[in-house]
N, C-alpha and C positions, 0 to 999 in steps of 0.2 A: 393663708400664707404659712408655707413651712419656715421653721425657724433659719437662720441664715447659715453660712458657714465659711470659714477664710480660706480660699484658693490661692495661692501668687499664683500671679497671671504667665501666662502659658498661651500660645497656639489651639491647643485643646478644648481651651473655655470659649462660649460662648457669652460675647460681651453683651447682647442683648438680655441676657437676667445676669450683670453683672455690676455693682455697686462699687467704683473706682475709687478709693481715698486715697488723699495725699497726693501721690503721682500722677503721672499720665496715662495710665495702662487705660486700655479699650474699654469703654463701660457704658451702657446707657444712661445712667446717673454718675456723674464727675463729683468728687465733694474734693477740691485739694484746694489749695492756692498757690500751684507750682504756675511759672509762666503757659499761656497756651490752654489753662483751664478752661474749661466748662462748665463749673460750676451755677446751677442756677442763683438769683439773684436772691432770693428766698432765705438760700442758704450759708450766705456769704459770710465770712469771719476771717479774719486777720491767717487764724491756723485751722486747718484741717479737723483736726480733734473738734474745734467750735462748732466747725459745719455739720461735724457728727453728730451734735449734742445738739442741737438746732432741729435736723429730726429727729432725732429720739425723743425729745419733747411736742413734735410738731402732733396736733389732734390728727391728724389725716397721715398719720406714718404710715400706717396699712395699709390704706390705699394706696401713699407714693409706693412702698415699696411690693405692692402685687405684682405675680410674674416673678419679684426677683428670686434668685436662689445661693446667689452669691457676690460675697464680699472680696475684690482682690486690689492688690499695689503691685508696683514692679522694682519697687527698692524696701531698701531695710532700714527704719531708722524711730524716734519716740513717737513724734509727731506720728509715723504710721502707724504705730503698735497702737498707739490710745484711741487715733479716728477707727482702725479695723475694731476695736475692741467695745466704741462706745456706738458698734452698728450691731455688732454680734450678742451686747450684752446692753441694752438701755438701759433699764431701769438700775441695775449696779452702777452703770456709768453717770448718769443724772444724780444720782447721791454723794459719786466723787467727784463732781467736776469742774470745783477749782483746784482739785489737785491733777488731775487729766490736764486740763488746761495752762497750771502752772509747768507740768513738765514737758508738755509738747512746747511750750513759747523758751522755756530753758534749751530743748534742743536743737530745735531749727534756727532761734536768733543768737544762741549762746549768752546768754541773761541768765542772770541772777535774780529769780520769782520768788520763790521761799522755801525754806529748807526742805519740806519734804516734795516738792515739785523739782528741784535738783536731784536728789538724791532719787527719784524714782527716773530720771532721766539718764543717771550716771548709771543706775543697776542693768536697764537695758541698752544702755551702751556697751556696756562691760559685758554684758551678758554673750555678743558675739565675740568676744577679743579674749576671755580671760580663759584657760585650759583648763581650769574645772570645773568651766560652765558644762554640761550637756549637752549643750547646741553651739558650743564655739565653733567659727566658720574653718577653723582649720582641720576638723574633724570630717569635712564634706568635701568631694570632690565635685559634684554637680548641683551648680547655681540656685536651680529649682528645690529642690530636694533641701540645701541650706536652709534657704528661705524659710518654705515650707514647714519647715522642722522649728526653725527660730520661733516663728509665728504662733504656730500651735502650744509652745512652751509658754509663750509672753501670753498668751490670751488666758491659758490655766493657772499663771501667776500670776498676772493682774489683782482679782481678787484678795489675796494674801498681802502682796505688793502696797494698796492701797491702802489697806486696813495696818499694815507696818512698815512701813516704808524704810525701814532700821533690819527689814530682814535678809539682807544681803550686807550689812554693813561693812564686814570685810572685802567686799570687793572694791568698796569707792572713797574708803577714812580717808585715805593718807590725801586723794585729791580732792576728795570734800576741804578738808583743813587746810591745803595747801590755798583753794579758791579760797576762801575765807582771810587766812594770811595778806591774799596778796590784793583782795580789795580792801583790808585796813589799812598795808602799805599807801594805796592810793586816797586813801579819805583823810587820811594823817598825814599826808608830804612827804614820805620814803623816797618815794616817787612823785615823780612830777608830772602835773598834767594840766593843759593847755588846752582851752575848747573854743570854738571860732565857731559858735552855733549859726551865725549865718549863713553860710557855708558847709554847713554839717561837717564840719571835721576837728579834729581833736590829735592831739601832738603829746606821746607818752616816754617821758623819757627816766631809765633807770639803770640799774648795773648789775642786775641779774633778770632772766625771762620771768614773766609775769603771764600766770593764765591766762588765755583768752578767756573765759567768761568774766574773770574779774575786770580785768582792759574795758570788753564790752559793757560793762553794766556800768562803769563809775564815765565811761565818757559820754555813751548815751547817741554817738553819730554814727554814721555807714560811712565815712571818712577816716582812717585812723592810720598815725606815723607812728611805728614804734622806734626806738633809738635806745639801742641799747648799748653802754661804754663797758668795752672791753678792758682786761689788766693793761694794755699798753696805751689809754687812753686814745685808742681807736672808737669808732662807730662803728656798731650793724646797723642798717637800716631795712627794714621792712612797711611800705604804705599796704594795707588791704583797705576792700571796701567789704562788708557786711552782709548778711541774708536782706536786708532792710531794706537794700534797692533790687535785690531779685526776685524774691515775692510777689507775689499780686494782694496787696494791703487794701483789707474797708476802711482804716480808722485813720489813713494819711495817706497824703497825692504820692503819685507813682514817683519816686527818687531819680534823677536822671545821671546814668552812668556817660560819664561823658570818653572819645576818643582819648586815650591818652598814651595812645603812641609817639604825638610832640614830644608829649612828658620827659615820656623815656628818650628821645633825643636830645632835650636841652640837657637832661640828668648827664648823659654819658660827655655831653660838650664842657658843661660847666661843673660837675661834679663828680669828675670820675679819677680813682686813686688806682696806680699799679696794680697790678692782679685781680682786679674785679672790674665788672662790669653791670650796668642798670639794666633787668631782664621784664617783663609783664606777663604776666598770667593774661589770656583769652577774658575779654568783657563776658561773654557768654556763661564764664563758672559761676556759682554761685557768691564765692567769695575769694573773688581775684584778690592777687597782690602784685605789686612792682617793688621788687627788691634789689639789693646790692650784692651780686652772687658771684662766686668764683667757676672757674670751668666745667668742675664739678657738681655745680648748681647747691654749693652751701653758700651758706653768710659769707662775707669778704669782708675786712676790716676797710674804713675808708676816713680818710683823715679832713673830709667836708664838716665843717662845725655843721652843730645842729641847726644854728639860728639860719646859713644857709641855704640849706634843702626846705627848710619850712617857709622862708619866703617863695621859692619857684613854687612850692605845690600850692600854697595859700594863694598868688596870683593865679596859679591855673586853675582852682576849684570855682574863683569869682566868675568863670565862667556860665558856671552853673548853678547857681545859689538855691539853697532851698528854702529860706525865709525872706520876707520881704524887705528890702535895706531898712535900718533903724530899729527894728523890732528887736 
C-alpha cells in the first residue's frame, strides 16, 4: 500500500480507491456520521475523527485499506481535518487522540471538551476566516482549490498543532475567554437556566448574547430557548435544536426532530408583537432555529413574557419526549 494522500473530492477522483471521512462525498469506504452514512459497523463512533482512529488502530488496516489511494471530504470543517489527518497520519494520530477527539466533538456538537480540544478546534476554525491565515477562504476564488489548499495546510499543521495547541493563540484568546466568561455566567446564575431533561430541552435566559458553545455545554439538550432582554425590556427570542439530533450517534437513540410548523403557527397566533414575525429554519439543517425575526430577518423585540413562549414550546416538545416519564 502506498501511503495515502488528501484529495477534496472532485468529478476527477475515482471513489473506488477513495476513503470518504466526515461527509458524504463518493467513496468506497464512508467513515462520517453525517445522515445517509455508510459507514461500516465496525467502525462506528459518535464523530468521524473516532471512526478514523478505530482504523488506525484496527490490526487489519492494510488490508482494509488495500487499493486505496486516497483520502477525500466534500466540506471544510475540525471534525473533517482530524478524521482526514488521523487516516493520512496513524500512528501521530493514535498518540493524540483524546485531543483529535476532544476537538472534533467541540466542533461538530459545539461543547466545551477541554481546553486544548477547544482551542485546537477554534485554530482551524479560524484558520479559514481570519486574513492572515494563508489559506483564508477569501483568498480563493475556486472551491476546490480552497479546500484543497485549507487541507494540505491543516494536515502540515496538525503535528505542531497538537504538540501546542497555544500556537496560534492570538487567533482564538479573545473568544477562548469570552466562552469561558460566559459558561461561569451560566454555572454561577448571571444567567439563567432552566432544563426539562425529559424532554431534552432547556430555556436560557439573559441580557446580553451568550456563546453557543457555552449555552450548549452547561444545558446539555438539542432543545434550547434563548431569550435574551433587551434595554426596553423587550425579548429576542431564538428556539434552535443542536447537531445532537442530526448526527447519526452510537452512544444514544436517534433524537426525533419533530414538525414544528404548528409551532410556528400557534407562536404567530398567540405570541406575536408588531414588527416581527415567528420564522423556522428547514428540519433538514443541521441546526435549525425558529425565531422572532423582523423583515429583515434580524431579532424583533417582542413583548411575550418568557414564562409564555416556554409553556407552548414545553407542551409541543411533550410530544416527542426523549426520556422515559419519571426518570
Amino acid at each position: 500500500m502506498t501511503d495515502l494522500v488528501y484529495r477534496h473530492w472532485n468529478d476527477t477522483l475515482n471513489a473506488h480507491e477513495c476513503v470518504s471521512v466526515d461527509g458524504t462525498a463518493p467513496g468506497r469506504l464512508n467513515l462520517s456520521h453525517w445522515p445517509g452514512n455508510r459507514t461500516p459497523v465496525r467502525f462506528k463512533h459518535d464523530v468521524s475523527t473516532g471512526m478514523a482512529l478505530k482504523l488506525a488502530e484496527a490490526p487489519d488496516r492494510l488490508e482494509v485499506l488495500k487499493e486505496f489511494t486516497t483520502v477525500t471530504n466534500n466540506h471544510w470543517d475540525t471534525d473533517g481535518a482530524c478524521s482526514a489527518f488521523a487516516v493520512v497520519n496513524p500512528a501521530l494520530a493514535l498518540t493524540h487522540g483524546k485531543a483529535l477527539l476532544a476537538a472534533a466533538i467541540a466542533g461538530d456538537f459545539g461543547q466545551f471538551t477541554t481546553p486544548d480540544g477547544v482551542k485546537i478546534d477554534l485554530t482551524l476554525t479560524e484558520l479559514t476566516r481570519r486574513h492572515d491565515s494563508p489559506v483564508a477562504s477569501d483568498k480563493f476564488t475556486d472551491d476546490i482549490k480552497r479546500r484543497q489548499a485549507q487541507y494540505d495546510y491543516a494536515l502540515d499543521m496538525l503535528p505542531s498543532l497538537l504538540a501546542n495547541p497555544d500556537l496560534h493563540a492570538d487567533w482564538f484568546a479573545q473568544e477562548f475567554w469570552t466562552i469561558q466568561q460566559d459558561l461561569r455566567a451560566l454555572r454561577e446564575g448571571d444567567a439563567e437556566l432552566e432544563r426539562f431533561d425529559t424532554i431534552d430541552f432547556s430555556v436560557v435566559v439573559s441580557d446580553r448574547d451568550l456563546h453557543d458553545m457555552a449555552v450548549n455545554t452547561a444545558a446539555g439538550t438539542d432543545r434550547i430557548l434563548t431569550v435574551l432582554l433587551d434595554d426596553e425590556g423587550l425579548y429576542h427570542y431564538e428556539l434552535r435544536l443542536t447537531t445532537l439530533s442530526w448526527f447519526d450517534l452510537l452512544t444514544a437513540p436517534q433524537r426525533t426532530r419533530l414538525d414544528w410548523s404548528g409551532l410556528v403557527d400557534q407562536l404567530n397566533r398567540e405570541a406575536k408583537t408588531e414588527g416581527g414575525e415567528w420564522v423556522a429554519d428547514d428540519l433538514t439543517d443541521p441546526d435549525p432555529t425558529v425565531a422572532f425575526l423582523d423583515e429583515d430577518s434580524n431579532f424583533a423585540p417582542n413583548a411575550t413574557r418568557p414564562d409564555a413562549i416556554k409553556r407552548v414550546m414545553a407542551a409541543f416538545f411533550t410530544k416527542g419526549p426523549h426520556l422515559p416519564a419519571g426518570l
